[in-house]
C-alpha positions as CSV (number, residue, x, y, z in Angstrom):
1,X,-86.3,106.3,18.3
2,X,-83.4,107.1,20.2
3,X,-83.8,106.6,23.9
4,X,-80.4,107.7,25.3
5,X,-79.9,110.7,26.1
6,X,-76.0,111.5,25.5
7,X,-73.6,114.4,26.4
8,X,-74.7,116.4,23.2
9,X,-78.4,115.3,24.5
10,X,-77.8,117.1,27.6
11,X,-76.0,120.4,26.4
12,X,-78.0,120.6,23.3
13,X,-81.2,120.9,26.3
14,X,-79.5,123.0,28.1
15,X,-78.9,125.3,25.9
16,X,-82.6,125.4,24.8
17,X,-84.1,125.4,28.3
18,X,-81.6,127.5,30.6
19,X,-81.4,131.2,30.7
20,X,-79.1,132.9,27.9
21,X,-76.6,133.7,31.1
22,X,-76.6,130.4,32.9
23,X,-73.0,128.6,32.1
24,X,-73.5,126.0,29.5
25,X,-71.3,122.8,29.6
26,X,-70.9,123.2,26.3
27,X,-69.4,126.3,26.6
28,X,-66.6,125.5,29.4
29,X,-63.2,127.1,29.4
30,X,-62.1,123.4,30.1
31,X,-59.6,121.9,32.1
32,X,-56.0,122.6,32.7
33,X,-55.2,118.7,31.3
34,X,-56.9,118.1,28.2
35,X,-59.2,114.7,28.7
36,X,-61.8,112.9,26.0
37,X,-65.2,114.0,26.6
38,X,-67.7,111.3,28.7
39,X,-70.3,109.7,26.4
40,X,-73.2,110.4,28.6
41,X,-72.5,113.1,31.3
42,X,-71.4,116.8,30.9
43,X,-67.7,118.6,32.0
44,X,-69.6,119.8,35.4
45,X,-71.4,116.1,35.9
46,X,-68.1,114.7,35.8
47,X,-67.0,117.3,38.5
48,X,-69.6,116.9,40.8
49,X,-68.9,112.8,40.6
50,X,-65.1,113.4,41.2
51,X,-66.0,115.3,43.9
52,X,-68.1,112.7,45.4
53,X,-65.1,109.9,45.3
54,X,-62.4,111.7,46.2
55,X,-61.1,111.2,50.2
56,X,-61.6,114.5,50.7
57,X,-65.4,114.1,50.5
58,X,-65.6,111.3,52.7
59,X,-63.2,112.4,55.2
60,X,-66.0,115.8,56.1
61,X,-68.3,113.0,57.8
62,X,-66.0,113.3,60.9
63,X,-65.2,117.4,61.3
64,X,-67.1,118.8,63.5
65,X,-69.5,121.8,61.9
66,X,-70.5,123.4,65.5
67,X,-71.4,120.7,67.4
68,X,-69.0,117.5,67.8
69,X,-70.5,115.0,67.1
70,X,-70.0,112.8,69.6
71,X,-72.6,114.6,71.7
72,X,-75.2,113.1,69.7
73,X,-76.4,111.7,66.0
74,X,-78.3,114.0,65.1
75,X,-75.8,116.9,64.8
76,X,-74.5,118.5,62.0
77,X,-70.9,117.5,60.5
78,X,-68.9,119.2,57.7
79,X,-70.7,116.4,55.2
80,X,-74.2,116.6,55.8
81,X,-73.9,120.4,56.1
82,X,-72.2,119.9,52.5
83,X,-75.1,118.0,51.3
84,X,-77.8,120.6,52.3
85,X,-75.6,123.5,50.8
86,X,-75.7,121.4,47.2
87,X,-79.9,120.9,48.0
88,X,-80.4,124.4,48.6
89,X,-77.8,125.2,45.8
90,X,-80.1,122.9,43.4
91,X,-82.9,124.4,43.9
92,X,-81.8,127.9,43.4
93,X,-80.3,127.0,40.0
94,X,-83.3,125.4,38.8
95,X,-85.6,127.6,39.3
96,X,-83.5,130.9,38.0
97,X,-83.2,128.8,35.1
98,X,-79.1,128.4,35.5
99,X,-76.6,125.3,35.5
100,X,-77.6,122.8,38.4
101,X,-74.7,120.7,38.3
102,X,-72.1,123.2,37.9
103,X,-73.7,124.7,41.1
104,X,-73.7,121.3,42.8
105,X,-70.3,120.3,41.8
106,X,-69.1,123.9,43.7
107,X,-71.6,123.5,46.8
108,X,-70.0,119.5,47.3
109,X,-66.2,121.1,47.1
110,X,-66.9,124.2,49.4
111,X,-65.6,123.1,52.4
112,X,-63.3,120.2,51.4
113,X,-60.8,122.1,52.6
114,X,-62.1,122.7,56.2
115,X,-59.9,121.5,59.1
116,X,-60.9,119.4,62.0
117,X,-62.7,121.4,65.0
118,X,-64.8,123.4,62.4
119,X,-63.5,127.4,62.3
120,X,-62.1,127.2,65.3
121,X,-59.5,124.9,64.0
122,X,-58.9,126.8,60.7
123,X,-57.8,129.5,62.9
124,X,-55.5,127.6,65.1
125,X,-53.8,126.4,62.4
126,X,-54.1,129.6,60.6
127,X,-51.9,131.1,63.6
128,X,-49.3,128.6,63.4
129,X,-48.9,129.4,59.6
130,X,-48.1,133.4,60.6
131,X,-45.2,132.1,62.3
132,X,-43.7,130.9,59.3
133,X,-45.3,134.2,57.1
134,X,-47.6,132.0,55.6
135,X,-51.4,131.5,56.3
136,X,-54.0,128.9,56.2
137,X,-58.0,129.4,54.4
138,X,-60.1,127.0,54.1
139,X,-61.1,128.2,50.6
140,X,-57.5,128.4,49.5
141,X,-57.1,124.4,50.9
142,X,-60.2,123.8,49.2
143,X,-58.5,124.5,45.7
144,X,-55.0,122.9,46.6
145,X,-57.0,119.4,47.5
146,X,-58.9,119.4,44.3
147,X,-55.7,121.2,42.0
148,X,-52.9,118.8,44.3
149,X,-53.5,117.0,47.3
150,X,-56.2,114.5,45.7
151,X,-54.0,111.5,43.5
152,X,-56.4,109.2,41.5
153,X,-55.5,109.4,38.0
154,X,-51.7,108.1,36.5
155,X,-51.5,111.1,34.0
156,X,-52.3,114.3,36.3
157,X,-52.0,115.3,40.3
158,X,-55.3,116.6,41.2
159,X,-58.9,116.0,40.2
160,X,-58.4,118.1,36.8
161,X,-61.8,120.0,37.3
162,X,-63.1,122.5,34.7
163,X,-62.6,126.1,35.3
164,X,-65.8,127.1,36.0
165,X,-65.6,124.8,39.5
166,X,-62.2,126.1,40.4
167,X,-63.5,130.0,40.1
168,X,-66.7,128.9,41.9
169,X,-64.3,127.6,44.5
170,X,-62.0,130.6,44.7
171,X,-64.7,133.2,44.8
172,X,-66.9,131.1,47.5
173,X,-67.2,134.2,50.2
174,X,-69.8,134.2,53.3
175,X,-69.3,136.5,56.7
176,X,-67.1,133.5,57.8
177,X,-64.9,134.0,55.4
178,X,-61.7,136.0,55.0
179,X,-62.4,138.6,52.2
180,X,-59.1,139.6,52.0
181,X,-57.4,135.9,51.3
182,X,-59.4,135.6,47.8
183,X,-56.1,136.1,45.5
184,X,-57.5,134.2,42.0
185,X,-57.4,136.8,40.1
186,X,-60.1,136.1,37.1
187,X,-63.2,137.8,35.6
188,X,-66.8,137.6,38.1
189,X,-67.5,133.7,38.3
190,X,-70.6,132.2,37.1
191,X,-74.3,133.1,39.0
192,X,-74.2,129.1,39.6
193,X,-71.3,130.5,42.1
194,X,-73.1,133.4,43.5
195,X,-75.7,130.9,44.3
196,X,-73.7,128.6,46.4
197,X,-72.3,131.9,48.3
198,X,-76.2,132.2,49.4
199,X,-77.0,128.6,49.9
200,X,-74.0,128.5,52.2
201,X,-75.5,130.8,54.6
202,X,-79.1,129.8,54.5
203,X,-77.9,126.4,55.0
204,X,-75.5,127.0,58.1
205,X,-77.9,128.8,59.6
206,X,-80.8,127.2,59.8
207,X,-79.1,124.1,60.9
208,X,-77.2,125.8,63.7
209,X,-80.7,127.2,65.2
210,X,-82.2,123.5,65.0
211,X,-79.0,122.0,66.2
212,X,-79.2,125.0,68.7
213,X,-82.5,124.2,70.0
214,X,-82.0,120.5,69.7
215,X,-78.9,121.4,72.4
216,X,-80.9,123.5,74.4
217,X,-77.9,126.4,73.8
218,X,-81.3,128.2,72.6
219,X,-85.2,127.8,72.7
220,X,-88.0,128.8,70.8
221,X,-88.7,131.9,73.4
222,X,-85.3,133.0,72.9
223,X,-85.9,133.2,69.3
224,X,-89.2,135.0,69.7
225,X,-87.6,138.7,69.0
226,X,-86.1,137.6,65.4
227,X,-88.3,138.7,62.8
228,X,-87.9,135.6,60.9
229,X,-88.5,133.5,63.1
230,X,-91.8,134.8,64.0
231,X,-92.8,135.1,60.5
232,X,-92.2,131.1,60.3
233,X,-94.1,130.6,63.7
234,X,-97.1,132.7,62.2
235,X,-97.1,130.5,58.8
236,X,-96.7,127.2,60.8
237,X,-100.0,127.9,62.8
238,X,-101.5,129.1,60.2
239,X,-100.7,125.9,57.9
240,X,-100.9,123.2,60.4
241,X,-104.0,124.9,62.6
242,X,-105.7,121.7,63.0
243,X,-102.6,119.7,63.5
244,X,-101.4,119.0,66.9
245,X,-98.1,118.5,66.9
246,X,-94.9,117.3,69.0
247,X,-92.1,119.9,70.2
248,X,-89.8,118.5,67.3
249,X,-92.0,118.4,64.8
250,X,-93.0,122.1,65.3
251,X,-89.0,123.0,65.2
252,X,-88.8,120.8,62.5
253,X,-91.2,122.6,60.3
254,X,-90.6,126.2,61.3
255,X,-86.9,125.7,59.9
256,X,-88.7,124.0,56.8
257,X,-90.7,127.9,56.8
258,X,-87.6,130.0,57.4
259,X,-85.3,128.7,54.7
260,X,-88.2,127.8,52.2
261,X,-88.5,132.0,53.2
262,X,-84.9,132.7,52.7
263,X,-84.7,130.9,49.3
264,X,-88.0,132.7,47.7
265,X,-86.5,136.0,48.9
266,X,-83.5,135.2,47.2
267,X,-85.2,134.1,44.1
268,X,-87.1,137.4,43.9
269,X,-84.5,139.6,44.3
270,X,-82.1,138.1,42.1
271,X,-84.5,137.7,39.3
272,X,-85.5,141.9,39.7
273,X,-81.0,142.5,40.0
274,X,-81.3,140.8,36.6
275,X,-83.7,142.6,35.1
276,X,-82.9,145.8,36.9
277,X,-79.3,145.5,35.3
278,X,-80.1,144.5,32.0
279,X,-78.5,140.8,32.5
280,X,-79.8,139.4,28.7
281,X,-76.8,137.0,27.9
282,X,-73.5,135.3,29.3
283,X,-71.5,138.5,28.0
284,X,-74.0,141.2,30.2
285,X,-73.2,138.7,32.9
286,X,-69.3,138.9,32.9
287,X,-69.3,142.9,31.8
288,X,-71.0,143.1,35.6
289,X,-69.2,143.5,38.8
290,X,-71.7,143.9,41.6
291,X,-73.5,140.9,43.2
292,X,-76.7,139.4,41.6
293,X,-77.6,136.5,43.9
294,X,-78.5,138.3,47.0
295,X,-81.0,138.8,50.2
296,X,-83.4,141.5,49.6
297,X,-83.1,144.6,51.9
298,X,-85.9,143.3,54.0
299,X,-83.7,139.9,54.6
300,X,-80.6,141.0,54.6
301,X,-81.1,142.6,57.8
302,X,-83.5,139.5,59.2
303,X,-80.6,137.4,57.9
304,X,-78.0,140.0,59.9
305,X,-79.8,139.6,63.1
306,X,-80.1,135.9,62.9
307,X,-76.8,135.8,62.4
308,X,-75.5,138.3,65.3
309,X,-78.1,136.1,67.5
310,X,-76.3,133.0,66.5
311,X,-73.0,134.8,67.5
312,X,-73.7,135.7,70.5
313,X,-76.2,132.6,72.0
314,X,-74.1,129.5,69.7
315,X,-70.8,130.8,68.4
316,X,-70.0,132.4,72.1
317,X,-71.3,129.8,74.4
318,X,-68.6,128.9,77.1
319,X,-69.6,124.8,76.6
320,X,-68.7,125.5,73.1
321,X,-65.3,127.4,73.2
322,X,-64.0,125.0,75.8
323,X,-64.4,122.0,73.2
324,X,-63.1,124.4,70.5
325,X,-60.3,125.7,72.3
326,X,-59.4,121.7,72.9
327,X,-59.3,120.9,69.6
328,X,-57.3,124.2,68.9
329,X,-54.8,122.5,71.7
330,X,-54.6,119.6,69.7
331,X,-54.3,121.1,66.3
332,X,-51.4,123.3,67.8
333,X,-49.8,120.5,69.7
334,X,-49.7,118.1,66.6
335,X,-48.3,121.1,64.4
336,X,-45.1,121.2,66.9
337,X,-44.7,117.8,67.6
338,X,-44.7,117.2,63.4
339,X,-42.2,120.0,62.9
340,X,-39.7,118.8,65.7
341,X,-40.0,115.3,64.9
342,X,-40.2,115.6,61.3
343,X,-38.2,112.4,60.4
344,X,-40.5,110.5,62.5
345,X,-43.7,112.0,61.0
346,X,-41.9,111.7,57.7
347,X,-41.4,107.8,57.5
348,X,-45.1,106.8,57.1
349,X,-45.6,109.5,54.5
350,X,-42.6,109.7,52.8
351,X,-42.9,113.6,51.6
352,X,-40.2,114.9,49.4
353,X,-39.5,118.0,50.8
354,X,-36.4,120.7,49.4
355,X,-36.7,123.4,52.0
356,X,-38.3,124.5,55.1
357,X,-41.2,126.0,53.7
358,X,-42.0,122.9,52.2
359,X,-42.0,120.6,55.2
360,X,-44.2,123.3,56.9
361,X,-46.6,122.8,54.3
362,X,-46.6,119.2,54.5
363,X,-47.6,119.2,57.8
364,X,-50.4,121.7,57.3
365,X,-51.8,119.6,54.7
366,X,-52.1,116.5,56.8
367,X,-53.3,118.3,59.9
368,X,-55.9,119.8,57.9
369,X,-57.1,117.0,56.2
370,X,-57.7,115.1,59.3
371,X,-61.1,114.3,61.4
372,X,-62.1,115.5,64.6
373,X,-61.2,111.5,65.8
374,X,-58.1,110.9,63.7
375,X,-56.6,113.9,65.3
376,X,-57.6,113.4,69.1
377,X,-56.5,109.7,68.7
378,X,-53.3,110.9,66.9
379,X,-52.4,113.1,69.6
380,X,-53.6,110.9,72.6
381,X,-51.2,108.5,71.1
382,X,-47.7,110.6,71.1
383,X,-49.3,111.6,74.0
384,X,-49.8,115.7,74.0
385,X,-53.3,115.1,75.4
């Protein structure tokens, strides 16, 4: 009896367990450089591992989600903000019956293209690219890292990822994003796509409100007027009535509630935009051009007020634009000094560059692709600190 399970093992399953919509491996559109099939893993088990080893990945553990991390180590970064997106993105999949890895391997290259200083550096250096009529999106650096900037195979720049991750990453939209940047101009992507949309935004804000409180920036009276959050408080006495419990543990669970909520809303609602639409195969799915993976109304608007709280006690605080604006300082001041002393910037790197729009890119690639320490130390160095 045969007791590995190979590639064909693993599409032939999916294909009898997953939903007649989910994206099969089998059934990729491929990759822009034709490659030999793996033995033992599938086109999107391949992508999420790439993802994993390129630079990229590894360099998220020092950009700053909200918090910088070195005011303590429990804070969020870019990585393990990553991580929960792919857990929440997991689950999600699997239990709508659709493509886990393909969902992972899109969830663990979201936000590879994030700059230091979290969004407040993607709009620094966002402003520096209008002066030269160009622009900078995290999403948009997201594809050129995995399509460019990543060099780890002799016979093609880039990672080579299938399709299916490259439209996930293209189409990834939350309220962060900017709608209007989103120019990859292809059919609806996969629901495995829609999902990591959703997971984003549970994900980010749960953490921020126990980061939040962990902080102090909030409190657990403050939150008291959100709907959710008083339908978590109500379930956690109710499920731990006889067991006393510390402060943190109490947070700690409540946030457990409130996104275990936000992911069963999701699943119900999803599954009745299915049926409600007449979603039976892959070919229903791509005929349809409205959302699937969504809030119900009941959440959306809980989700809406969260967020708007968020905004106005996290996002706004003074103690957090001041380290933003700092890092916004730096990004700016290392743009300039890069562009006027481009020779000098040039000799370690060694870019090839024809024009001026070229070396302007350059430079926007490095400064975006460096940590929250790599660039204060960088510009503490020449000095513009």
């Amino acid at each position: 009896m045969e007791r590995i399970y190979y590639r064909e093992h693993i599409e032939e399953n999916e294909k009898k367990v997953l939903r007649p919509y989910a994206c099969l491996s089998m059934n990729t559109e491929g990759r822009k450089f034709k490659e030999e099939e793996h033995v033992f893993r599938t086109c999107f088990q391949r992508d999420r591992d790439r993802i994993i080893h390129c630079k990229a990945f590894r360099r998220l553990k020092g950009k700053t989600q909200v918090f910088l991390g070195n005011h303590g180590d429990h804070y969020r970064t870019r990585l393990t903000h990553t991580l929960e997106v792919a857990q929440i993105s997991r689950g999600i999949a699997r239990t709508l019956g659709l493509n886990e890895d393909l969902a992972e391997a899109i969830a663990l290259a979201h936000d590879l293209g994030h700059t230091p200083y979290g969004h407040a550096g993607e709009a620094a250096l966002n402003k520096i690219m209008e002066e030269f009529n160009m622009e900078f999106e995290h999403n948009i650096q997201s594809q050129r890292i995995v399509e460019n900037l990543e060099i780890s195979y002799p016979n093609f720049v880039g990672l080579n990822l299938s399709r299916e991750v490259l439209e996930g990453l293209m189409k990834h939209v939350t309220p962060w994003d900017n709608h209007n940047n989103h120019s990859f101009d292809i059919i609806r992507p996969p629901l495995e796509a829609e999902i990591v949309n959703i997971a984003d935004e549970i994900a980010y804000q749960n953490h921020d409100v126990d980061d939040g409180l962990r902080s102090m920036f909030i409190s657990d009276e403050s939150l008291q007027n959100l709907d959710i959050w008083k339908e978590s408080d109500l379930l956690f006495n109710k499920r731990y009535k006889f067991n006393p419990a510390t402060k943190d543990i109490k947070i700690n669970r409540k946030i457990s509630i409130m996104i275990s909520l936000m992911i069963d809303d999701v699943i119900k609602e999803t599954e009745k935009r299915l049926e409600k639409n007449n979603i039976n195969n892959f070919s229903d799915l791509k005929n349809y051009d409205k959302r699937l993976v969504s809030f119900s109304r009941d959440y959306s608007e809980k989700n809406k007020s969260l967020r708007e709280f968020l905004f106005k006690e996290i996002y706004s605080n003074s103690k957090i634009i001041e380290e933003m604006d700092k890092g916004k300082k730096i990004i700016d001041n290392l743009f300039r000094y890069f562009y006027k002393n481009w020779e000098e910037f040039n000799k370690k790197n060694e870019f090839i560059v024809s024009n001026n729009e070229e070396k302007v890119i350059y430079i926007k690639d490095f400064i975006a692709g460096m940590s929250d320490d790599f660039a204060f130390h960088t510009a503490k160095k020449l000095e513009l600190i």
